[in-house]
N, C-alpha and C positions, 0 to 999 in steps of 0.2 A: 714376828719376823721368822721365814724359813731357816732351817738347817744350811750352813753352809757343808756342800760337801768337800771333804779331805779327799776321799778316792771317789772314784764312779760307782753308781750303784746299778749291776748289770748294765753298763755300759755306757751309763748316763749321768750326765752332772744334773743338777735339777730338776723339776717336777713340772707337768702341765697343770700348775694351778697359780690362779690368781695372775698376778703380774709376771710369773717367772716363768721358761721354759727348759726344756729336755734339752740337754747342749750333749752331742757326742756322738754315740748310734756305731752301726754296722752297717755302711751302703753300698756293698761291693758287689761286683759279679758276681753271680753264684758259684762258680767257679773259684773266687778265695775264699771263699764259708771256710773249706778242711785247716786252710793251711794260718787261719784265725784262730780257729777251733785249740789246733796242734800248738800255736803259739801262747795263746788264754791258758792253756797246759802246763806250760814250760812257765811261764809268770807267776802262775801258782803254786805253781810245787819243787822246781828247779831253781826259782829266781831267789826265793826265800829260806831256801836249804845252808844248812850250816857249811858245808863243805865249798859249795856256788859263793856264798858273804867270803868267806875266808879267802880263798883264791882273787876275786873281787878287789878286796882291799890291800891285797899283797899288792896287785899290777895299781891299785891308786898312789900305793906311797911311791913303789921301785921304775915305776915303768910313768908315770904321770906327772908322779913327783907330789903327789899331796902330803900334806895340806899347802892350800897356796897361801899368801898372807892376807891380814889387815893392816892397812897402811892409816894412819893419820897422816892427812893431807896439812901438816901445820901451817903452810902458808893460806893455804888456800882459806882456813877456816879463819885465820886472821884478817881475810881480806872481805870476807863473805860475812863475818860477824856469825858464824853459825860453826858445831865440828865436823868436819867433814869427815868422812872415814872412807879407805876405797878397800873393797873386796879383790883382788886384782888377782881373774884367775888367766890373765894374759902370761903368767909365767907356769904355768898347766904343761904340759909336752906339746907339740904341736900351736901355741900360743892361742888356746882360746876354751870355754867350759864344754866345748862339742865334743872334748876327748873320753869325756866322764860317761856320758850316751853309749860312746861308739865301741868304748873298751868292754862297756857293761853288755851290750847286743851280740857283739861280735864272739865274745864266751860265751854267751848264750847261746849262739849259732853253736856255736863245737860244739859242747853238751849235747845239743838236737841231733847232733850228727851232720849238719848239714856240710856240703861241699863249697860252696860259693855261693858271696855277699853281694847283694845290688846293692846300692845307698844315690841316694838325687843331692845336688849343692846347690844353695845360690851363691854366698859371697866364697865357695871355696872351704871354710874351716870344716863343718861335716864330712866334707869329702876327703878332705887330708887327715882327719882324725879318723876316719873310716877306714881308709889306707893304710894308716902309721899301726892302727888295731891287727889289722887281718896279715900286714907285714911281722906282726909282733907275735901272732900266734896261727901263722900258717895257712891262710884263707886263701882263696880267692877273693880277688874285684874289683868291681864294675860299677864305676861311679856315672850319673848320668847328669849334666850340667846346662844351664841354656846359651846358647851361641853366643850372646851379647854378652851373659856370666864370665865367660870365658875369656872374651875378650878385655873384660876391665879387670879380672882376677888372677891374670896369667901366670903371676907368682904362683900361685896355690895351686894353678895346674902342670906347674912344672913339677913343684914337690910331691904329687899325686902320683904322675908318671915313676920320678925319681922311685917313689916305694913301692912303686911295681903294680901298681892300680892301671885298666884300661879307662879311661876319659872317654866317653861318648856326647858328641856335641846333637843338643837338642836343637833343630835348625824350625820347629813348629809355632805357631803363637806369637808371643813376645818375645820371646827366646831367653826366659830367666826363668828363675824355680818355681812357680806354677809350671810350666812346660817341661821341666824336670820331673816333677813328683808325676805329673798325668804318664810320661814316658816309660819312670822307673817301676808304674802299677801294673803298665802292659806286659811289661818287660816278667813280671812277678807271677803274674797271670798265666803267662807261659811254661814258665816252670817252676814251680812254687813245691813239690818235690824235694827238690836236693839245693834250692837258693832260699834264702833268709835276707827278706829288704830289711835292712838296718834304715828305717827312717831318726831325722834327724830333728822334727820340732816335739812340742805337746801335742801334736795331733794327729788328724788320720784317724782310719776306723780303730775301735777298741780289738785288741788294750793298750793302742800305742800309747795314747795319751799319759796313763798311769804306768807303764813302762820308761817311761821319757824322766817324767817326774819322778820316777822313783829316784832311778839312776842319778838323776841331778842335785835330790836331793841333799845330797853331800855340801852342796855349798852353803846351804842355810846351815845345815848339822853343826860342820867346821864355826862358823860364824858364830854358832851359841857358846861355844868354849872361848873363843878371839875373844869375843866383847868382853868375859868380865877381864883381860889384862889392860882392860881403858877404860870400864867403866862398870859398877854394878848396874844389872836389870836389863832392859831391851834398849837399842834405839827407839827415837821420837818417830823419824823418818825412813823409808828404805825405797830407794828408787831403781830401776832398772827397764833396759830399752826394750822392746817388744816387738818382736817378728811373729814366726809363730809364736813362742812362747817358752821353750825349752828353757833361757839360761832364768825368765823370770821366774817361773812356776819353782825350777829350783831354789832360784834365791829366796822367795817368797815363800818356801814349802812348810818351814816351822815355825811361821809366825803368823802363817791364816789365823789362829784362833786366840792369836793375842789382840793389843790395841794399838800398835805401833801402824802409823799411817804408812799402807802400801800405794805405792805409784810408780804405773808405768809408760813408758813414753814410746809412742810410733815417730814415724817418718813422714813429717810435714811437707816433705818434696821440695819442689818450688814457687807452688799455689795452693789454693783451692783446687782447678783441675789436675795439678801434679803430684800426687801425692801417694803415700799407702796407710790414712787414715781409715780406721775400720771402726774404732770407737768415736762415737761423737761425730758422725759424717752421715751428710744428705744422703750418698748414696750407698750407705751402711746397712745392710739388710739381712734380717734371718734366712739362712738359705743349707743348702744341701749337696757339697761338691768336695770331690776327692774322698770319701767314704767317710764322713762326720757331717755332721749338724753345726752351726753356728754362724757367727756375724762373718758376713762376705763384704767384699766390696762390689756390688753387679747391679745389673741394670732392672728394672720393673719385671721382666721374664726370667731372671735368674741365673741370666747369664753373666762370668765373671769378666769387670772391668780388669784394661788394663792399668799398671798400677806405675809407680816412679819412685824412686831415691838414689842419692849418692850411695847411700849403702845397698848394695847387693843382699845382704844379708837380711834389710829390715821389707824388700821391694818384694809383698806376697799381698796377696787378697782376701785370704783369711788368716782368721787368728785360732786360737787352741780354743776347745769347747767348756777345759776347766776354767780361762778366763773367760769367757765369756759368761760363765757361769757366777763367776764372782766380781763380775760387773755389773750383772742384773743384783747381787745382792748388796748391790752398795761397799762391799769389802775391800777392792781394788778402784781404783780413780786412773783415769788416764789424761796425761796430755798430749800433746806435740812437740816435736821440734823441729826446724825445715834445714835444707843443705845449711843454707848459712850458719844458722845459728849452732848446728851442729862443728860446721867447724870452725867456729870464733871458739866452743868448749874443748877443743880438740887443742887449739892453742894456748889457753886459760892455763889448760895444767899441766901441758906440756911446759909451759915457760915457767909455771911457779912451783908443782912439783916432779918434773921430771917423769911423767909419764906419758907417753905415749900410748893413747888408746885408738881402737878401733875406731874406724867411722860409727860405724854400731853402736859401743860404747858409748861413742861421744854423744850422742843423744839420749842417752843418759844422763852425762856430765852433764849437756844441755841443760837438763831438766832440774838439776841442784842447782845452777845459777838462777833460774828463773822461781824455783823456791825460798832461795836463800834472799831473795828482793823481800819478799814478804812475808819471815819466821825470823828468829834472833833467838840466838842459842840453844838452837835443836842439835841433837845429834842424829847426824843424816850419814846414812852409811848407803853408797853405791855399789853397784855392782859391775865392775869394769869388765866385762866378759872377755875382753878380748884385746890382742893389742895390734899396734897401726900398720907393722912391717906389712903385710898386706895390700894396703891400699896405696902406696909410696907413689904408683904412677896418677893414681885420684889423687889423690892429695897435693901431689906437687905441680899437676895441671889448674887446680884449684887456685894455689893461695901463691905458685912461682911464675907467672907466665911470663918468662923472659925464654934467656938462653939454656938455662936449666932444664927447661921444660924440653923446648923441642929435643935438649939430647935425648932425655929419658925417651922419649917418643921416637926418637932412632933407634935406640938401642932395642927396645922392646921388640920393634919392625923388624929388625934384625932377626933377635930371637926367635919371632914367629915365623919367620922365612924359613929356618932352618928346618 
């Protein structure tokens, strides 16, 4: 068996041999080479500097609020026949693990000198943790979102504006984050100089990838202390939902090399054709788009499909190159979960342990009900990335279609009038 890799090697997760491939790369305009270059710079000798960690960890405790906790879910785990445990970094600043990226980049920017932040959202939380950053230590920025994002995330573009962020609606495509990211590279392109894209998954050309993860890493870190006050040694189980890949790479970041089963879960949709499965799909394909290598979702030419979920956050076409990469090596397992079943989990633990999680999330949760059918007394530790305030007009169109609903859908029209 190959090497799994931990970081990128020059700029690549795996190797062109045998079964495995090159997941990662640098595919940009010639025109971002400098400001890659300038950033591969900054990651390496800035990012790692005693004075950069210190500074760092200050704004994680005072300004984030780390560590966040681990919860035993006691009901849940009674009902499930297994322990459950949640990571639940939905009590983070800004309510979700995008804050841990964004605070990490965004200093990063300062250091560099730079003057102003681009950053792309789809469900919202990068963009407001992007915001809540650059409001925190003086930036400029310019969040770039897709029209349709907008429209179902409107909370999160309120609170964006609120912190002094300009909102650009991507009105191209499908009008979600693919259409975001392709916008916010133009955008970078232009003046890449005196602005610093703070992107927000595991991916993107290098070094975002192992910049993302680094930053994220923190939640696995936290979690190796948590556990032993519930248990000696590692979890059985650790599961977490999968967009690009940001909150799992971090969750997953320090136990690549142990034996504890990782599993992550995409966005089932509402079909076969509605979906944003990328692992384990017909039309799942290696490919080459937005400046990395890896599994897309596109068509026999390479061009990328359009994609679907209740979650905003999980509705993108590729995945990060580091999974992808520890997919081909057997080390990561993915499933699914579709709207539904994501929020029958949304109510599961809502109602037995009082939390409320993301839609995002909750296809995570998904994915420990549908595990917990078939293991008996594992210890399954999720990773709640995020919590629901967010989605409150999804959700409550969802599961309240009465009178309830259409208020929220006045009230909202209202707001967007204004």
């Amino acid at each position: 068996m190959q090497k799994i890799f931990l970081k990128s090697k020059k700029g690549f997760f795996g190797v062109n041999k045998g079964r495995t491939h090159a997941f990662g790369g640098q595919y940009v305009p010639e025109i971002l080479y400098p400001a890659l270059k300038e950033l591969e710079s900054a990651y390496k000798h800035i990012l790692p500097s005693k004075a950069f960690q210190k500074e760092l960890l200050h704004l994680y405790h005072t300004f984030i609020g780390r560590p966040t906790p681990l919860i035993y879910a006691k009901n849940a785990s009674a009902l499930l026949n297994n322990e459950i445990y949640l990571k639940f970094e939905g009590l983070a600043n800004t309510g979700a693990h995008k804050i841990n990226n964004a605070i990490g980049q965004v200093l990063l920017a300062k250091k560099m000198g730079k003057k102003r932040v681009i950053a792309e959202t789809g469900a919202g939380q990068h963009g407001l943790a992007t915001s809540a950053a650059c409001a925190k230590l003086g930036i400029e920025c310019v969040v770039f979102m897709g029209a349709r994002d907008i429209k179902r995330q409107f909370p999160n573009v309120f609170n964006m504006r609120l912190l002094g962020a300009q909102v650009v609606s991507v009105e191209s495509g499908s009008q979600t984050l693919k259409d975001a990211v392709n916008e916010a590279l133009r955008e970078w392109s232009r003046d890449c100089k005196d602005t610093f894209y703070v992107l927000g998954s595991a991916l993107g050309p290098y070094p975002y990838p192992d910049i993302v993860r680094e930053f994220q890493s923190i939640i696995s870190f936290e979690l190796k202390k948590q556990t032993r006050t519930f248990f000696k040694g590692n979890p059985d189980i650790m599961v977490a939902c999968v967009g690009g890949g940001s909150n799992a790479m971090g969750f997953f970041s320090h136990y690549i090399q142990s034996k504890v089963r990782l599993v992550g879960i995409e966005a089932g949709g509402l079909d076969s054709k509605h979906n944003a499965v990328r692992i384990n799909s017909k039309n799942a394909n290696i490919g080459i788009a937005q400046g990395y290598k890896s599994y897309f979702l596109s068509d026999e030419y390479g061009n990328l499909l359009e994609t679907y979920s209740i979650s905003a956050g999980l509705d993108y076409a590729g995945i990060g190159p580091q999974l992808s990469h520890l997919k081909e090596m057997g080390r990561v397992e993915f499933m699914s979960a579709t709207d539904a079943e994501a929020l029958e989990a949304l109510q599961f633990f809502a109602k037995h342990e009082g939390i409320i999680a993301a839609l995002e999330s909750s296809h995570a949760l998904s994915g420990v009900l549908k595990i917990a059918k078939t293991t008996r007394d594992k210890r399954i530790v999720v990773n709640v990335s995020g919590r629901g305030d967010k989605d409150i007009f999804i959700t409550a169109k969802a599961l309240q279609k009465d009178a309830w609903c259409a208020f929220l859908e006045n009230e909202i029209a209202e707001m967007k009038g204004k």
